[in-house]
N, C-alpha and C positions, 0 to 999 in steps of 0.2 A: 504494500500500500504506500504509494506517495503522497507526499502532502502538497497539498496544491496553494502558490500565490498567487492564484487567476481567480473569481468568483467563477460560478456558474455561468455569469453572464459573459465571462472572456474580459471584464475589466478587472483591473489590478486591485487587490483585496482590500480592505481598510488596513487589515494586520501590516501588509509592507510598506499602504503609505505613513500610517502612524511608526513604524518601526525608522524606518527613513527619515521621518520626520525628525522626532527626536534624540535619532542617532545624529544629524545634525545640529541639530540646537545643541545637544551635549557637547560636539567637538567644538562649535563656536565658544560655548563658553568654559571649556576648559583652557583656550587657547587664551582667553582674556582673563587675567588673574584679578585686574584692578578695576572690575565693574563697580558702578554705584548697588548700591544694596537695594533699590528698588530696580534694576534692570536685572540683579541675581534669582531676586522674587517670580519678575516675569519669565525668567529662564523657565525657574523650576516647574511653574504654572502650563506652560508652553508642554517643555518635558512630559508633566501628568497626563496633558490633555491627549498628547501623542501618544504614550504609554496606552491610555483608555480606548483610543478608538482602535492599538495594536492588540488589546484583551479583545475587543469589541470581534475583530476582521477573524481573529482568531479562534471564536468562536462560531460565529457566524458560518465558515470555509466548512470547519469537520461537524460541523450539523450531519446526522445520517436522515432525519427526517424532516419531512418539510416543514418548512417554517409558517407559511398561510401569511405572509409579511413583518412576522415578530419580530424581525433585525430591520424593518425599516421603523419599528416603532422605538426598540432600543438605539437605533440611528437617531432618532428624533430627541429621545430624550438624553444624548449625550451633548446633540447641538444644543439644547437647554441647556443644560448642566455647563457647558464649555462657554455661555452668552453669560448665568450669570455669575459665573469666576470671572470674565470682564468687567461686567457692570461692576461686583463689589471692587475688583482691584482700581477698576479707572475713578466711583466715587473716594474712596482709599487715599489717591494719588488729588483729588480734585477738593477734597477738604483738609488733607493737607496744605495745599497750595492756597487753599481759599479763593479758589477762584474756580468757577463750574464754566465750561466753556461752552454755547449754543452750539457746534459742530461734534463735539462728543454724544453730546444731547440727543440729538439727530443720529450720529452712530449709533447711539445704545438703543433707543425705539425702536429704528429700520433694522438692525439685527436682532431685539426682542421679536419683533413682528414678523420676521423671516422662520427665526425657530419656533417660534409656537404655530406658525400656518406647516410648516411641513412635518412638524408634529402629531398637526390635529388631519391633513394627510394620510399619514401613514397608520393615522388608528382607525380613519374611515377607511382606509385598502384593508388592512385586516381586518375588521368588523365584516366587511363585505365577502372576503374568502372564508370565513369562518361560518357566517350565514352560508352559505354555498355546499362546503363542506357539510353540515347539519343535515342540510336539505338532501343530500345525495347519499348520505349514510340511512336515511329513513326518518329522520328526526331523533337518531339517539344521538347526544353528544360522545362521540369515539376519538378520541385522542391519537 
């Protein structure tokens, strides 16, 4: 048995782009000894987020059974989860500073508002495969 970095679909899995990901962020910032301490934060944060969606890809891949779109619901709520580690670090960084800037403001909405539409997406695809499933099994819920 091989393990596969391609999805089902023939695109490259979350596992490799998050592994990628934050094998790079890791050698940027190993290479810079003298970061400020809130660019270290962000590193780490960055790191996590790539670490999660390489748990994520990796679970996802060696699924043996079908999913009914459960990875694009756990996809969904990692882009939550990844929006608001932004939000808190950038309010963090922005009451620090004492100063809230209208163009973060605007990033942080339009990226709340992206993650919770492909969110609420991907729970209506599986809500939908899941009714379908029911329906085709006889109406017993068969796992």
């Amino acid at each position: 048995m091989t393990r596969r970095t391609v999805s089902s679909t023939g695109r490259p899995s979350p596992a490799f782009a998050g592994l990628a990901g934050s094998a790079l962020l890791s050698l940027l910032w190993a290479t810079e000894p003298n970061l400020p301490a809130r660019t270290r934060v962000a590193f780490a944060v960055l790191v996590a987020i790539g670490l999660c969606w390489a748990t994520f890809g990796g679970w996802a891949v060696t699924r043996r059974t079908p999913l009914f779109a459960r990875d694009r619901v756990v996809a969904g709520w990692l882009g939550v989860g990844a929006w608001l580690a932004f939000t808190v670090g950038a309010l963090v960084i922005a009451v620090l500073r004492h100063q809230l800037e209208p163009s973060l403001v605007g990033v942080v909405l339009t990226l709340g508002v992206l993650a919770a539409a492909n969110l609420r997406a991907a729970r209506r695809a599986r809500a939908v495969l899941v009714r379908r499933r029911t329906e085709l099994a006889g109406g017993n819920d068969v796992r």
